[in-house]
N, C-alpha and C positions, 0 to 999 in steps of 0.2 A: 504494500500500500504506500499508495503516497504523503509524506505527512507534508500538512500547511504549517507554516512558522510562525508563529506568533510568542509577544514576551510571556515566559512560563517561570513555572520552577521545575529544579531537575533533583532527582533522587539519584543518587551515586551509590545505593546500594544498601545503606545505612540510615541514611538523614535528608532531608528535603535542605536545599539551599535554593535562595531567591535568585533567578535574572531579572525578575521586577520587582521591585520592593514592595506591592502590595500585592501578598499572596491571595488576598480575597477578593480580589478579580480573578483570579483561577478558580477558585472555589466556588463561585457563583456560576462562573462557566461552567463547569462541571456537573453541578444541580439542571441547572435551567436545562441543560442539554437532555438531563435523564428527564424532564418534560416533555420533551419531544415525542419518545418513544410512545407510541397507540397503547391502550387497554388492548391486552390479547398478543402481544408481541414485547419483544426485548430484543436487545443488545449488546452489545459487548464492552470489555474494560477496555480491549484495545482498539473499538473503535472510536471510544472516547478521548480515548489518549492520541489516538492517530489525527483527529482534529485539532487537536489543543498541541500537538508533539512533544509529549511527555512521555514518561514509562507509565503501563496499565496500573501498576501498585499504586500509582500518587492517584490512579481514580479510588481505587478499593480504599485506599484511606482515609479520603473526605469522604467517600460515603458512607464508609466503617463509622462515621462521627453526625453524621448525618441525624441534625435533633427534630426534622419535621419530614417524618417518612410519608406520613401521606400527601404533601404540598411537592414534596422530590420523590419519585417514586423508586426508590433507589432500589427495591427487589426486580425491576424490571431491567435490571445491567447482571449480564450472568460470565462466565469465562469464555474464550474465543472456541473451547470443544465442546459447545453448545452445554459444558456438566453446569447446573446452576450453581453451586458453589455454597460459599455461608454469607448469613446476613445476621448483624447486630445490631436488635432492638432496644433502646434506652440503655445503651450498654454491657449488653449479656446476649450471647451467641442464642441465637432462633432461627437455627437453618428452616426446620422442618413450617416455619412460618414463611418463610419466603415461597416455599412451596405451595405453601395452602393459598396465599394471595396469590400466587402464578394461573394455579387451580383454579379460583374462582373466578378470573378475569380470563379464561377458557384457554390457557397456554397448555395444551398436550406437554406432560412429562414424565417420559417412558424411561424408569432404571438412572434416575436422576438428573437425565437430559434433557432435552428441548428439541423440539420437533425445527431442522434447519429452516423451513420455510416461512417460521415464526420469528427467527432472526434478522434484523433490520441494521445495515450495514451503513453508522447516521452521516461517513463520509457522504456515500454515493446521493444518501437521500438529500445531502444539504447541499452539496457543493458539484451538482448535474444540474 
């Protein structure tokens, strides 16, 4: 994929360091984006990342922190092999929740994955 460039922060493996000193325009970017995504459909960390051109982890992080799950609907960003992955709710691991909201918003998910054709790839969708 091709990433677009814009001022980020970058995770070196360890720790977030700033290229722009107000990491909360990244972090907005990041929510608003998991907006995007339809009821019934998700996305991916690294195609969040691929827009913003950061590593996928600096999305799981801000959403890992994520204190308004319903207004950023941050269970609907799952890993790039379609496995849905974990989600932490007011700070306490609630995978098998991120499941049940995938469920009722009619996301088929067979053996912990995601049906591909449910996957929404938010480059192609924003930037075509």
């Amino acid at each position: 994929m091709k990433r677009h460039s814009i001022p980020c922060i970058v995770f070196d493996g360890v720790s977030l360091r700033a290229c722009n000193p107000n990491r909360n325009i990244v972090k907005e970017l990041i929510l608003t984006l998991t907006q995007l995504v339809p009821i019934g459909n998700v996305t991916t960390y690294s195609s969040i990342a691929c827009l913003l051109n950061i590593h996928p982890r600096i999305i799981a992080l801000v959403l890992k922190k994520n204190k308004r799950p319903i207004v950023y609907p941050c269970h609907r960003v799952i890993r790039s092999d379609g496995y849905v992955g974990g989600y932490t709710l007011l700070g306490k691991r609630a995978d098998k929740v991120k499941e049940k909201l995938l469920t009722l918003e009619g996301v088929p998910i067979i053996n912990g994955h995601v049906s591909p054709h449910r996957i929404i790839d938010l480059t192609k969708l924003l930037l075509t």
